[in-house]
PyMOL Python script that loads the backbone (N, CA, C, O; Angstrom):
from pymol import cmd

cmd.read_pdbstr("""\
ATOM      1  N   UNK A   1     -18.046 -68.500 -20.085  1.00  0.00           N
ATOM      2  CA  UNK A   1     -17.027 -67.462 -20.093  1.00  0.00           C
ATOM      3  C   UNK A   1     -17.639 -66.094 -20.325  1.00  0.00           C
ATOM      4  O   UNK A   1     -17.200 -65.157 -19.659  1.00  0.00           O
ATOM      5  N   UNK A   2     -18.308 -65.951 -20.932  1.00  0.00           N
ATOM      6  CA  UNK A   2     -19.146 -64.810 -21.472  1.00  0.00           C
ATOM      7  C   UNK A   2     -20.143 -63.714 -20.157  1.00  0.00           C
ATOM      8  O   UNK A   2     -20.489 -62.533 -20.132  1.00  0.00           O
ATOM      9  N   UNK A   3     -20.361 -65.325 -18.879  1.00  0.00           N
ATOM     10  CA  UNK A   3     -20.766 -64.802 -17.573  1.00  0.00           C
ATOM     11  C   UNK A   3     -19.752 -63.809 -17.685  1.00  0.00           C
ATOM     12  O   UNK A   3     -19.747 -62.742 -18.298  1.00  0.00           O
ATOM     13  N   UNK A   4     -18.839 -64.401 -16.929  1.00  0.00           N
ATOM     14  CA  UNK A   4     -17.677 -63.295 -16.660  1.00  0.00           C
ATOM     15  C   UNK A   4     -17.394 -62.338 -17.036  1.00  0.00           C
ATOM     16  O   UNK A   4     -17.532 -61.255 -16.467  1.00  0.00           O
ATOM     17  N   UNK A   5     -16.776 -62.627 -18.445  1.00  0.00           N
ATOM     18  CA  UNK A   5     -17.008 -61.279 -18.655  1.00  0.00           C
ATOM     19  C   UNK A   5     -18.102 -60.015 -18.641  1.00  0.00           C
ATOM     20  O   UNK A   5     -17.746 -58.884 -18.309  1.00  0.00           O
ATOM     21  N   UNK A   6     -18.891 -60.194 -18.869  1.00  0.00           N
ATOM     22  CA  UNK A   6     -20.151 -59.211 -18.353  1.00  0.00           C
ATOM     23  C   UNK A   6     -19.848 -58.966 -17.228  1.00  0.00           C
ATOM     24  O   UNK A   6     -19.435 -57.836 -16.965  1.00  0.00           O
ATOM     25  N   UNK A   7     -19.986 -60.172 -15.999  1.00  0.00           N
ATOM     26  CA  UNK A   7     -19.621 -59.471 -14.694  1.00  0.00           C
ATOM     27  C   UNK A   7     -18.748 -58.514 -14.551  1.00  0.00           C
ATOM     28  O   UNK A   7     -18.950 -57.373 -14.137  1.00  0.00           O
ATOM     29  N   UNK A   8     -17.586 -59.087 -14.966  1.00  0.00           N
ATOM     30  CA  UNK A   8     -16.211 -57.839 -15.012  1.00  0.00           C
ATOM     31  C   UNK A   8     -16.534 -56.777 -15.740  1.00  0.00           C
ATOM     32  O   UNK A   8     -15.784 -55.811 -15.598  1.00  0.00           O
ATOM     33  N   UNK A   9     -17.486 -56.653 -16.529  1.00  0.00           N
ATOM     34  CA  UNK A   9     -17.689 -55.483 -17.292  1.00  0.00           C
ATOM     35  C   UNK A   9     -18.628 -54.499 -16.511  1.00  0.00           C
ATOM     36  O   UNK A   9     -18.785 -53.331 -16.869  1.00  0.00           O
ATOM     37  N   UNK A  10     -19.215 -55.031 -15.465  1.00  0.00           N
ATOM     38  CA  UNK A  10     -20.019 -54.868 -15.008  1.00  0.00           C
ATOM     39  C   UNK A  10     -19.330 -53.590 -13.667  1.00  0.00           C
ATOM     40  O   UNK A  10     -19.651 -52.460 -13.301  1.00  0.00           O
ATOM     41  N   UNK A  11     -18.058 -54.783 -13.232  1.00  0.00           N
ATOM     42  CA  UNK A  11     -17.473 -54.189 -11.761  1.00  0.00           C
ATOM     43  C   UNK A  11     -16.828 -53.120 -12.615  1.00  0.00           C
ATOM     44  O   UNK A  11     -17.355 -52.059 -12.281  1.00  0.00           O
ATOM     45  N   UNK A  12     -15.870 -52.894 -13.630  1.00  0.00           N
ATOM     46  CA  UNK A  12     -15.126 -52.245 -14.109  1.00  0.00           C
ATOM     47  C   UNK A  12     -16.013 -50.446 -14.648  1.00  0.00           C
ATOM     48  O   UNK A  12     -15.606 -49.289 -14.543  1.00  0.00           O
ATOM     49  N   UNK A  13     -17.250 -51.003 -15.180  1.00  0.00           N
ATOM     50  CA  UNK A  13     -17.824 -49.571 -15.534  1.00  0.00           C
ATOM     51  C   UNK A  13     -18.385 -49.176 -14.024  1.00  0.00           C
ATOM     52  O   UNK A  13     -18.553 -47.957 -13.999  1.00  0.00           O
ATOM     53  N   UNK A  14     -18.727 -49.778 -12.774  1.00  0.00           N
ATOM     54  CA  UNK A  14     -19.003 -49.252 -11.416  1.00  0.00           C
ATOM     55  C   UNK A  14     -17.954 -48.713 -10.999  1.00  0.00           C
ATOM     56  O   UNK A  14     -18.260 -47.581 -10.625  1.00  0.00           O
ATOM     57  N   UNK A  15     -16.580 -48.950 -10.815  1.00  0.00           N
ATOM     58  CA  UNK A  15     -15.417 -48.652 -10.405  1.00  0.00           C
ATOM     59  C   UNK A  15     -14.957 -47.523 -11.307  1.00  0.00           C
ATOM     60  O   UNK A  15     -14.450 -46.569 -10.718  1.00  0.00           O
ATOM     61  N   UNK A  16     -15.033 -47.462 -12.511  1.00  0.00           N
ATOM     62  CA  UNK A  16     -14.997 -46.149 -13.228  1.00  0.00           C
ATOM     63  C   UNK A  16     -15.971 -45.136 -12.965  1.00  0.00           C
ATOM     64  O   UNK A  16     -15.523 -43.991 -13.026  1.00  0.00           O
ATOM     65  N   UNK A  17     -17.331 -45.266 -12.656  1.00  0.00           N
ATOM     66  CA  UNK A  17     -18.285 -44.194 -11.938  1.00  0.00           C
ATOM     67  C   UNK A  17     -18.229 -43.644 -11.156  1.00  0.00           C
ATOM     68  O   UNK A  17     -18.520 -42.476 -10.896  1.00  0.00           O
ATOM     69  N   UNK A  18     -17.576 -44.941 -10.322  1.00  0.00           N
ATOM     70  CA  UNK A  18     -17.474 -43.976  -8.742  1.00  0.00           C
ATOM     71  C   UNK A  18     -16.137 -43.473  -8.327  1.00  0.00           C
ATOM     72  O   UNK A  18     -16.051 -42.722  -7.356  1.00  0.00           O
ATOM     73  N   UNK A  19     -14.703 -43.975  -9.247  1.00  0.00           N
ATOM     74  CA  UNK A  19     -13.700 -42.904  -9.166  1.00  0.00           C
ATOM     75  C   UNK A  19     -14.185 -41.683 -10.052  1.00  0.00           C
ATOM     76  O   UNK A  19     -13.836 -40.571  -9.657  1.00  0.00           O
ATOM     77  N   UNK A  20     -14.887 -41.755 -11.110  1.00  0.00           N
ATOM     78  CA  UNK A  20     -15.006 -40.592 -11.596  1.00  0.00           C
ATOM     79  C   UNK A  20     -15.680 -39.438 -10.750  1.00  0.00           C
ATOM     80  O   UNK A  20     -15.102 -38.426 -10.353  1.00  0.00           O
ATOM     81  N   UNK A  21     -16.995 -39.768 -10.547  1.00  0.00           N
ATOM     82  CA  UNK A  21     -17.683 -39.087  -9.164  1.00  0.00           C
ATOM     83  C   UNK A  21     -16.735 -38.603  -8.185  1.00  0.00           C
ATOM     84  O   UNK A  21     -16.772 -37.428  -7.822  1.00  0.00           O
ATOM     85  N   UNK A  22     -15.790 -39.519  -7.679  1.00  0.00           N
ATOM     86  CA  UNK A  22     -15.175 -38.974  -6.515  1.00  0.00           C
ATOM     87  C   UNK A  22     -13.759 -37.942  -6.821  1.00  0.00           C
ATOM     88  O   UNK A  22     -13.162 -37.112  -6.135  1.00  0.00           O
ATOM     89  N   UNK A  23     -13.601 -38.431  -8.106  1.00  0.00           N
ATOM     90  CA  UNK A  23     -12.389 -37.637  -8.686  1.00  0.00           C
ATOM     91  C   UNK A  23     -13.327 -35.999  -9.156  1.00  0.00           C
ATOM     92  O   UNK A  23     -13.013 -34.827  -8.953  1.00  0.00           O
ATOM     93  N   UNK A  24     -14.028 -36.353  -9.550  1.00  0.00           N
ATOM     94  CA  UNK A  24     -15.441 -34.439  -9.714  1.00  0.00           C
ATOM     95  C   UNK A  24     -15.439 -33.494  -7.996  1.00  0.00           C
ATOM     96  O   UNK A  24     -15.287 -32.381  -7.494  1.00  0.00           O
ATOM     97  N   UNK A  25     -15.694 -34.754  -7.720  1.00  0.00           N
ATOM     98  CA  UNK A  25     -15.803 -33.789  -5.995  1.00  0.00           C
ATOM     99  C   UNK A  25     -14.898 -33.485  -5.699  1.00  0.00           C
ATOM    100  O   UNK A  25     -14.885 -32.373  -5.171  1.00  0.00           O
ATOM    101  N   UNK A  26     -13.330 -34.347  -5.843  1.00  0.00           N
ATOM    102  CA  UNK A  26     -11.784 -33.828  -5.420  1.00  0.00           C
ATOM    103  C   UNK A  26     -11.585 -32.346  -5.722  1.00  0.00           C
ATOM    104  O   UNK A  26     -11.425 -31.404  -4.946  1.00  0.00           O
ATOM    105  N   UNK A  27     -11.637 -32.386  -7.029  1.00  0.00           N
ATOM    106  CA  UNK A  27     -11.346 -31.702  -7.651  1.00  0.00           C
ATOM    107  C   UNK A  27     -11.847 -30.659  -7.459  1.00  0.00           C
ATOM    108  O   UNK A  27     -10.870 -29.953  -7.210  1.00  0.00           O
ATOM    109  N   UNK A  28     -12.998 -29.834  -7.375  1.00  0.00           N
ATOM    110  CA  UNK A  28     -13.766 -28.937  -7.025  1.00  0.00           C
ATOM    111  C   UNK A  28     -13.073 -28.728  -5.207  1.00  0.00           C
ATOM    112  O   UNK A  28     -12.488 -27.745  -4.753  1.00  0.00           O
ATOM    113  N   UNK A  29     -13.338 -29.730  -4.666  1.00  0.00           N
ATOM    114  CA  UNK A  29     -12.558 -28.928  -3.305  1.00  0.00           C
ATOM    115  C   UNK A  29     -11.492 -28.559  -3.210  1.00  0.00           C
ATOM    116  O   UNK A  29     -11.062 -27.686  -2.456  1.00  0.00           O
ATOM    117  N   UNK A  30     -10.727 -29.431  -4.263  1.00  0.00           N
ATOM    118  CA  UNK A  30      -8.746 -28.965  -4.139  1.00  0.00           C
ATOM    119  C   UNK A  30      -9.067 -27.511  -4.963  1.00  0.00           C
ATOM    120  O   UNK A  30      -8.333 -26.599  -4.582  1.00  0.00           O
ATOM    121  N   UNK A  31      -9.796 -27.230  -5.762  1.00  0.00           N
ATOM    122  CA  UNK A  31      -9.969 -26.220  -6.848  1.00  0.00           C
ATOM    123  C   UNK A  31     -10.273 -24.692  -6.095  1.00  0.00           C
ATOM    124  O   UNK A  31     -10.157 -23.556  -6.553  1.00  0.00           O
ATOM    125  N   UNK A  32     -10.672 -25.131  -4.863  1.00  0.00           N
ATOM    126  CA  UNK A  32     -11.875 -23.942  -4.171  1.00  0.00           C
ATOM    127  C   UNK A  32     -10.393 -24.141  -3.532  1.00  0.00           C
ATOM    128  O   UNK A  32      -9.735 -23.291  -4.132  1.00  0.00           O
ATOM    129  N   UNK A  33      -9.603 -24.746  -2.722  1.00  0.00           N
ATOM    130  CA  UNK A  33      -8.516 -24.847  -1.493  1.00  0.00           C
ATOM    131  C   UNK A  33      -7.360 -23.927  -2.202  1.00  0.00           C
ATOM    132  O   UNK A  33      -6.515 -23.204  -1.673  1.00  0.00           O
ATOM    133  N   UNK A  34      -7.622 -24.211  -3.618  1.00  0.00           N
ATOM    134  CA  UNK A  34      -6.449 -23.885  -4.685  1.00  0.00           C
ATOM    135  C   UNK A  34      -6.329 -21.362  -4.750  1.00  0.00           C
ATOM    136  O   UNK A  34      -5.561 -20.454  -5.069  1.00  0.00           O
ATOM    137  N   UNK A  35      -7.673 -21.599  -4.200  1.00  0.00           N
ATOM    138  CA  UNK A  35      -8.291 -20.118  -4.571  1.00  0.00           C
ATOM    139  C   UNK A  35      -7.623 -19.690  -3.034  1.00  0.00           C
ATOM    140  O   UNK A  35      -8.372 -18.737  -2.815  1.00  0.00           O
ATOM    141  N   UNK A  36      -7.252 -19.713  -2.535  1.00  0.00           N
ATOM    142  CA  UNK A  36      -7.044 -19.558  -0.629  1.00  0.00           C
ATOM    143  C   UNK A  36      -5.569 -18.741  -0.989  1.00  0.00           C
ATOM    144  O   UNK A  36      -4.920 -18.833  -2.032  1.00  0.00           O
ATOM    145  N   UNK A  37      -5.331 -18.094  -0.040  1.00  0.00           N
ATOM    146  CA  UNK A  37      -4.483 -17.120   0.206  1.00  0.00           C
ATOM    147  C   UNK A  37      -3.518 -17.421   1.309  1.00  0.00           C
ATOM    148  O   UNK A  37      -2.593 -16.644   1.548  1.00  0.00           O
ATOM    149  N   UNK A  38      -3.776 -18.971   2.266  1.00  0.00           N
ATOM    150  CA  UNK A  38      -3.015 -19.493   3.107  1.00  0.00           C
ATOM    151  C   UNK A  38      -2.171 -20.306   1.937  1.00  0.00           C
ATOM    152  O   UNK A  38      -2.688 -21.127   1.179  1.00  0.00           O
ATOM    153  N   UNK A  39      -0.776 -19.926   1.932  1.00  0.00           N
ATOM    154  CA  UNK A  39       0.200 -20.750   1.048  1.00  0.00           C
ATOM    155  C   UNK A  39       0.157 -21.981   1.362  1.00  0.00           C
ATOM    156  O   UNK A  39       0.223 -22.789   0.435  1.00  0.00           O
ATOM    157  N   UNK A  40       0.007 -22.595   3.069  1.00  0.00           N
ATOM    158  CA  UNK A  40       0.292 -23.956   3.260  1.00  0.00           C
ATOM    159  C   UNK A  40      -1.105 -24.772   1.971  1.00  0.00           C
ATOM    160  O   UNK A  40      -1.070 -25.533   1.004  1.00  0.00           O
ATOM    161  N   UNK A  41      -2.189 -24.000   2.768  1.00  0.00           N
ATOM    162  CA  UNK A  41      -3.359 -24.532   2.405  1.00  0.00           C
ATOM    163  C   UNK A  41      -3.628 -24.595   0.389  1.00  0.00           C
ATOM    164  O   UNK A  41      -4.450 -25.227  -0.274  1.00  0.00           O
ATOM    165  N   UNK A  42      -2.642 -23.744   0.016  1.00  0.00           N
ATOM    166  CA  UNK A  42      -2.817 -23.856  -1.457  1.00  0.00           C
ATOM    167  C   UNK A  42      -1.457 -24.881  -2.104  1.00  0.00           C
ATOM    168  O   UNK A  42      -1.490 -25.256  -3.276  1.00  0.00           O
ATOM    169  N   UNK A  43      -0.443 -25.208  -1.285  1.00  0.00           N
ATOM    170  CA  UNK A  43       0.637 -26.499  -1.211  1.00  0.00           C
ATOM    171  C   UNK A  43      -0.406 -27.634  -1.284  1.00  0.00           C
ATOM    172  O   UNK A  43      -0.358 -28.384  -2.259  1.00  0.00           O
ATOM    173  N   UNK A  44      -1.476 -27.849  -0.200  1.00  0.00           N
ATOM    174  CA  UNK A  44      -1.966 -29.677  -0.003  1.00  0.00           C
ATOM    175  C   UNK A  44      -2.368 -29.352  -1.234  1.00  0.00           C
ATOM    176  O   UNK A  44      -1.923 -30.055  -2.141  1.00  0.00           O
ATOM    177  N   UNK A  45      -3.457 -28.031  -1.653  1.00  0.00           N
ATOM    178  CA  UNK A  45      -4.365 -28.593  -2.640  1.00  0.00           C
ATOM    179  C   UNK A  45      -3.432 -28.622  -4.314  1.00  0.00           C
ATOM    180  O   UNK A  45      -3.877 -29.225  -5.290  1.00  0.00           O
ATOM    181  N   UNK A  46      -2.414 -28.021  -4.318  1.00  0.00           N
ATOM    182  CA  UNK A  46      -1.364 -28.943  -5.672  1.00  0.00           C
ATOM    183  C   UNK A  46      -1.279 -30.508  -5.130  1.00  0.00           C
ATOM    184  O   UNK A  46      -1.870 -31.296  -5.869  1.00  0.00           O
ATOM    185  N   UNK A  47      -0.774 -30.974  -4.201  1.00  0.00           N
ATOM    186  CA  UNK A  47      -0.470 -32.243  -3.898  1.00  0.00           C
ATOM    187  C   UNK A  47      -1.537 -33.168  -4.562  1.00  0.00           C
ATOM    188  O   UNK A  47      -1.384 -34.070  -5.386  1.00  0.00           O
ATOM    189  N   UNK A  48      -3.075 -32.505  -3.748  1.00  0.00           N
ATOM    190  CA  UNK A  48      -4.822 -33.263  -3.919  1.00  0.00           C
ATOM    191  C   UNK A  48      -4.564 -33.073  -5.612  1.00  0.00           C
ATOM    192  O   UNK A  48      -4.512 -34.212  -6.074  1.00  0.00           O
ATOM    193  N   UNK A  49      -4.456 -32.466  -6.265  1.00  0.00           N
ATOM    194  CA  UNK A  49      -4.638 -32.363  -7.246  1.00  0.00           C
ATOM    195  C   UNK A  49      -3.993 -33.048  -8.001  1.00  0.00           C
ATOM    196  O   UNK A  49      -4.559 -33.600  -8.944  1.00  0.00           O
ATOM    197  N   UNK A  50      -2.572 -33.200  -7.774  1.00  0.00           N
ATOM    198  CA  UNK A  50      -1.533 -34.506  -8.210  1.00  0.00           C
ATOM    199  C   UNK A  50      -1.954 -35.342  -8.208  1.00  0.00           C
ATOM    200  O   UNK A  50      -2.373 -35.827  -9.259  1.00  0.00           O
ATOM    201  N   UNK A  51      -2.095 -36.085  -6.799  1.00  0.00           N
ATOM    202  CA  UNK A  51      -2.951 -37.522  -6.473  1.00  0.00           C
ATOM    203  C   UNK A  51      -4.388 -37.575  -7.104  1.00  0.00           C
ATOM    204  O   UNK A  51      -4.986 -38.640  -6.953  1.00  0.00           O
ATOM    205  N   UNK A  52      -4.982 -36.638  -7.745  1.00  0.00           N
ATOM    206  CA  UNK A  52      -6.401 -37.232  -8.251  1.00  0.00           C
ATOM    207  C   UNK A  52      -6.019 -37.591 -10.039  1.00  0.00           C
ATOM    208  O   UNK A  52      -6.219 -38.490 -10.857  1.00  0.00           O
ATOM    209  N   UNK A  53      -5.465 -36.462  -9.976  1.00  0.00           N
ATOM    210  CA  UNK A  53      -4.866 -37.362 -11.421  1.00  0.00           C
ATOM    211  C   UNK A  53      -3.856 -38.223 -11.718  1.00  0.00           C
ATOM    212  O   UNK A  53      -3.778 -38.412 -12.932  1.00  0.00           O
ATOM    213  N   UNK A  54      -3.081 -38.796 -11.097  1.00  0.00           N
ATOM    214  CA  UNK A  54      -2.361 -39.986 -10.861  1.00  0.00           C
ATOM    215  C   UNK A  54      -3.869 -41.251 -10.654  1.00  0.00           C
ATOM    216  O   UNK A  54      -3.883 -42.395 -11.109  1.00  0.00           O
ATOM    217  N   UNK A  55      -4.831 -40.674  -9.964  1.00  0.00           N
ATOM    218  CA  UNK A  55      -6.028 -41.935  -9.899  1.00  0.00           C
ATOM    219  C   UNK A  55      -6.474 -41.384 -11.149  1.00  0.00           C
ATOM    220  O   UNK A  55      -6.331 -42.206 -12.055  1.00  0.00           O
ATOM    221  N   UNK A  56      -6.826 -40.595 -11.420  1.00  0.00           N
ATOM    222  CA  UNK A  56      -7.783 -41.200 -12.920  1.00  0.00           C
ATOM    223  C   UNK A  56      -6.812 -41.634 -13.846  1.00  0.00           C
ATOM    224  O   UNK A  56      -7.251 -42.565 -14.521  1.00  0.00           O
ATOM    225  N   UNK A  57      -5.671 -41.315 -14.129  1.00  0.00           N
ATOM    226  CA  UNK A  57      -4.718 -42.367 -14.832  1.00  0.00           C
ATOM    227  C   UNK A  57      -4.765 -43.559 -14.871  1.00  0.00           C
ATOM    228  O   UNK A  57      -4.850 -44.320 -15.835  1.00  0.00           O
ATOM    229  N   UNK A  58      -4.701 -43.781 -13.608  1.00  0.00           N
ATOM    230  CA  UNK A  58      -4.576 -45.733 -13.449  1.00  0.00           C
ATOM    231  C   UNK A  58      -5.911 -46.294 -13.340  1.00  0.00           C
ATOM    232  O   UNK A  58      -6.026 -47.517 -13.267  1.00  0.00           O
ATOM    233  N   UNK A  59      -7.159 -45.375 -13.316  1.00  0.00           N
ATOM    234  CA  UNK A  59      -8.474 -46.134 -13.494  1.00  0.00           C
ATOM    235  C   UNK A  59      -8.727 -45.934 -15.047  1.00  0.00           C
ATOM    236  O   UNK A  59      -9.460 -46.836 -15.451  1.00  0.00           O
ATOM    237  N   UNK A  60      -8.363 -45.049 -16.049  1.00  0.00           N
ATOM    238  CA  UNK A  60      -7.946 -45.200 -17.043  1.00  0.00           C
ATOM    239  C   UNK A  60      -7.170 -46.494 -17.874  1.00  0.00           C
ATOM    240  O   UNK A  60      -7.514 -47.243 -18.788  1.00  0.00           O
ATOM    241  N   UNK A  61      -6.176 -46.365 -17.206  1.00  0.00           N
ATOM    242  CA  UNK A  61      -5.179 -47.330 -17.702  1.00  0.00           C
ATOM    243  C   UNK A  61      -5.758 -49.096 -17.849  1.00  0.00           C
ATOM    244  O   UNK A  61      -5.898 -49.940 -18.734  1.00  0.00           O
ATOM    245  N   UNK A  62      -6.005 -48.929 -16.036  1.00  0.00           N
ATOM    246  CA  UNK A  62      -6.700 -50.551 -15.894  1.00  0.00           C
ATOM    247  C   UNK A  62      -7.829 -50.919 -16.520  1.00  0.00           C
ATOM    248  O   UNK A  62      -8.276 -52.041 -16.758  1.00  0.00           O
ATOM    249  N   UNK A  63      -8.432 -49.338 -16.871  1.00  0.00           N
ATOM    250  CA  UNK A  63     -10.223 -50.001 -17.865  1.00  0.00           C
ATOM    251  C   UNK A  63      -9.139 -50.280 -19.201  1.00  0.00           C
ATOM    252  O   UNK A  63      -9.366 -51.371 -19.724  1.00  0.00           O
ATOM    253  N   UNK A  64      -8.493 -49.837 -19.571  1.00  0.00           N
ATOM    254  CA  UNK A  64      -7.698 -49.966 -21.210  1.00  0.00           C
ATOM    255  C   UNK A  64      -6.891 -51.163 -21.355  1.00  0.00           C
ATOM    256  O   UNK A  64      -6.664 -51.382 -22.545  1.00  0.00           O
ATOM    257  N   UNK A  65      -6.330 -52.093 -20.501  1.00  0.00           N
ATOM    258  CA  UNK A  65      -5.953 -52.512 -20.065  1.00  0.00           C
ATOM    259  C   UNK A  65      -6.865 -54.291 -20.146  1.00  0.00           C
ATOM    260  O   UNK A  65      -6.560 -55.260 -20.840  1.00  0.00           O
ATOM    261  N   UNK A  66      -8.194 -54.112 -18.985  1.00  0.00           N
ATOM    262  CA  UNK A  66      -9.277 -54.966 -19.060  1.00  0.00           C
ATOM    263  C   UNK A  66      -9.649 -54.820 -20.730  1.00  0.00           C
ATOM    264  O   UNK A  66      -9.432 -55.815 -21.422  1.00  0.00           O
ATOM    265  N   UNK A  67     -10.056 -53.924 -21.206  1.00  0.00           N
ATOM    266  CA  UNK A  67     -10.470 -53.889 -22.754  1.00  0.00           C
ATOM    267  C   UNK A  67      -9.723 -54.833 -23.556  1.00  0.00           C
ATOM    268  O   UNK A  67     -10.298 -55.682 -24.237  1.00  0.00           O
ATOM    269  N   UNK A  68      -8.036 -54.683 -23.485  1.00  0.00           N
ATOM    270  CA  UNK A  68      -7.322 -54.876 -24.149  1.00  0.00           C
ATOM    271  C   UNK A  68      -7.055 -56.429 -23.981  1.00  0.00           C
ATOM    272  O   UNK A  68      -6.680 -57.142 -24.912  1.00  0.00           O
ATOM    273  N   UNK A  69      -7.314 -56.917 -22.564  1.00  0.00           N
ATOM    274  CA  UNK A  69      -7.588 -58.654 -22.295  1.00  0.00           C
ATOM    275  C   UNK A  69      -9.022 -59.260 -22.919  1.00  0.00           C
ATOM    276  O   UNK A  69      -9.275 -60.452 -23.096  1.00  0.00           O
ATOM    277  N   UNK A  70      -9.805 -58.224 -23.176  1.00  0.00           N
ATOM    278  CA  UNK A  70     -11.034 -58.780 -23.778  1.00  0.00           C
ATOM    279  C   UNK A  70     -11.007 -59.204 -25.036  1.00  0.00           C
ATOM    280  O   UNK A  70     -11.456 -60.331 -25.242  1.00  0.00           O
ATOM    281  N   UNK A  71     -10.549 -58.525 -26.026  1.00  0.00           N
ATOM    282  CA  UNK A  71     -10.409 -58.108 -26.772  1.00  0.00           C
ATOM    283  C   UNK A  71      -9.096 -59.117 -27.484  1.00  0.00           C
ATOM    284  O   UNK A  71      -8.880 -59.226 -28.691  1.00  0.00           O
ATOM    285  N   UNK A  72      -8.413 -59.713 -26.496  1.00  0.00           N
ATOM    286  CA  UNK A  72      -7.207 -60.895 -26.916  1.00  0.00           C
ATOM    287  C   UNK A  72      -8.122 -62.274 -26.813  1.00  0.00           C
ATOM    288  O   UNK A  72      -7.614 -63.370 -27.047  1.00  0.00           O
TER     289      UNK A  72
END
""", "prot")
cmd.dss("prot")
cmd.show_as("cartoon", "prot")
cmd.util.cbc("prot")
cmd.orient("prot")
């Protein structure tokens, strides 16, 4: 049992790296889109910006979540 878990501990801190990584890069482009003077173009980047933190929430949540099954 102990495999496992490691494994899962394993996929869970990769899957937190690489939303985090990809949630850094979002962010910086919605951030730069956010600076623009085209209204449409400063609308998507509130939206991008919604949706990236709605994902780090739930990659949040689900690592707290996995912890919290470990941990039972």
């Amino acid at each position: 049992m102990s495999k496992v878990t490691t494994i899962l501990q394993y996929i869970i801190t990769a899957i937190g790296t690489i939303s985090g990584l990809y949630a850094t890069v979002k962010l910086g482009i919605y951030g730069m889109a956010h600076m623009e003077k085209n209204p449409q173009k400063v609308e998507q980047a509130r939206d991008g910006l919604k949706n990236v933190a709605i994902g780090l929430l739930i990659t949040i949540a689900a690592a707290a979540i996995i912890s919290w099954l470990k941990a039972a």
